[in-house]
C-alpha positions in Angstrom: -4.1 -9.1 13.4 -5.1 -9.4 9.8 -7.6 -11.9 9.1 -7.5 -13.3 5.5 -10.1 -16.5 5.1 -8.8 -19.2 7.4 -5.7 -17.5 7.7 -4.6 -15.1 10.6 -1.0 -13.5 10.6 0.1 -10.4 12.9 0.2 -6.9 11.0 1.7 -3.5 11.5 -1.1 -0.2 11.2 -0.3 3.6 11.3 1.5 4.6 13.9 -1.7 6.9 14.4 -4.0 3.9 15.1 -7.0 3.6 12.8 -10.0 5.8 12.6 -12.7 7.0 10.1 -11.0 10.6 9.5 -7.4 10.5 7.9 -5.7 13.5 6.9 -2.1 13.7 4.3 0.8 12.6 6.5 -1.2 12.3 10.4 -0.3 8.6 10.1 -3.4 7.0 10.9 -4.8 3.7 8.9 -8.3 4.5 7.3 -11.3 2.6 8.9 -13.8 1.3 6.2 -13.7 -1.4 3.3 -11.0 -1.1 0.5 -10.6 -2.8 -2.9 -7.1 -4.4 -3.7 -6.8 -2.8 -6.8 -3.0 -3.6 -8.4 0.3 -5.1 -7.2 4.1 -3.8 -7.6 6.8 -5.8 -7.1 10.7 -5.5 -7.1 11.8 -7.6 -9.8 15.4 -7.7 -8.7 14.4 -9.0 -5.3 11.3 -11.3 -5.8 9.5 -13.1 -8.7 6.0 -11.8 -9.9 3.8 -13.0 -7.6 1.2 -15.4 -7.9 -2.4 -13.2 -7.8 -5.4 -12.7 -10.4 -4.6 -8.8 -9.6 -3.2 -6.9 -12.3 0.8 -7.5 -11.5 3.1 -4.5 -12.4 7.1 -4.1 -11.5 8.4 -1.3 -10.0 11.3 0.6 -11.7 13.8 2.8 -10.4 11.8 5.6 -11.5 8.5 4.5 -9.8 7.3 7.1 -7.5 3.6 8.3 -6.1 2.8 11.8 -6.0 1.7 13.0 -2.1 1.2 16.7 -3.1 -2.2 17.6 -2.2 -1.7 20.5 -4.6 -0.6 18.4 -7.7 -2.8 17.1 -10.2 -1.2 13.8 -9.4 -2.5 13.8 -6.2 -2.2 10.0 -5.3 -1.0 8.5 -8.1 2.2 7.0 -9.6 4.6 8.9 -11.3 7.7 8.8 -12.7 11.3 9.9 -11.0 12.0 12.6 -10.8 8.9 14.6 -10.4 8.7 18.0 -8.9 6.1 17.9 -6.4 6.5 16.0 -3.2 6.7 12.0 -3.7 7.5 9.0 -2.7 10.0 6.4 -3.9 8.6 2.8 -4.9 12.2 1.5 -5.3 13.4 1.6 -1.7 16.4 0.7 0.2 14.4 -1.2 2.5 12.5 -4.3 1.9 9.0 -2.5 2.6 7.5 -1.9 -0.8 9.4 -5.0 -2.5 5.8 -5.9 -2.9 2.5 -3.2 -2.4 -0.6 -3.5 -3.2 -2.5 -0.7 -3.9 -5.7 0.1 -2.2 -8.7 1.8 -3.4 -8.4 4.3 -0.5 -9.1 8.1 -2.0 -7.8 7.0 -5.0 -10.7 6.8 -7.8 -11.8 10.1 -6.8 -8.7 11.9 -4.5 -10.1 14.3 -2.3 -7.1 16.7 -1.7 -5.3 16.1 1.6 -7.5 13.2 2.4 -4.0 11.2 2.7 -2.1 8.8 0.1 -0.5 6.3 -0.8 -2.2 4.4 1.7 -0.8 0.7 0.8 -0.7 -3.4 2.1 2.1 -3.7 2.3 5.5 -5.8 3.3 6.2 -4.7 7.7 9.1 -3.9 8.6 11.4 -6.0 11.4 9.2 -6.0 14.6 6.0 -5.1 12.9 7.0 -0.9 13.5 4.4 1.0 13.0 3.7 2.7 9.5 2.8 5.9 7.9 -0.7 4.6 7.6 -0.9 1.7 6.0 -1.3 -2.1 6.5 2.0 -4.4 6.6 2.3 -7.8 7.1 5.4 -10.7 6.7 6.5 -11.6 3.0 5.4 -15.1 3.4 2.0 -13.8 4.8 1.4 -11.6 1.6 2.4 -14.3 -0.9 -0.1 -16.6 0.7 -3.0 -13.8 0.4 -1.9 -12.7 -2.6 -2.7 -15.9 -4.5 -6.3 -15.8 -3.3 -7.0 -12.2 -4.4 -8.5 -11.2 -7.7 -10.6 -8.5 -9.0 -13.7 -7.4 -6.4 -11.2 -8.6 -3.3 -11.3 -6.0 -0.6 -10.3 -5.8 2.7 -11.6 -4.6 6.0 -10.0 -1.7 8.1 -11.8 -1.7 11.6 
């Protein structure tokens, strides 16, 4: 369960469960504290949300580098790109809204993991690649009480 001030709403974690050591692609959730540090969203699909985090949308080109052996090593970067990514702009509904968390991202140590996101779950709360998911409707309503200096618990 994620617990977000008064509100509590069911979530989906890494398939790996969580725990204080992650590695690039073992699909376990990272255990520690995390700012919320920007939001994508698919402008086709939803409206901007509502959040005093810096808002950005996500393009058909949007991607984010999970290379440990690129420079971009957890960051965004633009399609194509020759090192191993991922797609923002997805088929699925997952990363119609993402927020980016400050895991290994400031300071990426290489193969510590990536892209480690909040963000939309899939139907039946599957499990994820290591990240936290949770219901549109439940995001929205957190969303709009997050600003700068929000973090969020992984334990």
């Amino acid at each position: 369960m994620l617990v977000a001030g008064g509100l509590t709403v069911p979530c989906a974690l890494g398939r790996g469960g969580i725990a204080t050591r992650k590695r690039e692609g073992d699909g376990v959730t990272p255990a520690g504290r995390f700012a919320l540090l920007s939001v994508f969203f698919r402008p086709d699909r939803l409206r901007r949300p509502v959040t005093l985090l810096p808002v950005a949308p996500i393009r058909p080109d949007s991607g984010w580098c999970d290379d440990p052996a690129d420079r971009r090593y957890n960051r965004p970067v633009r399609l194509p790109y020759p090192a191993s990514h991922e797609e923002l702009w997805r088929r699925d509904h997952l990363y119609d809204l993402v927020v980016v968390l400050d895991y290994n991202f400031l300071h990426p140590r290489r193969g510590a993991g990536s892209a480690i996101f909040f963000h939309l779950a899939a139907p039946g709360f599957r499990p994820t690649a290591g990240c936290v998911a949770v219901t549109e409707q439940a995001m929205q309503r957190i969303l709009a009480h997050c600003g700068p200096g929000t973090g969020m618990d992984i334990r």
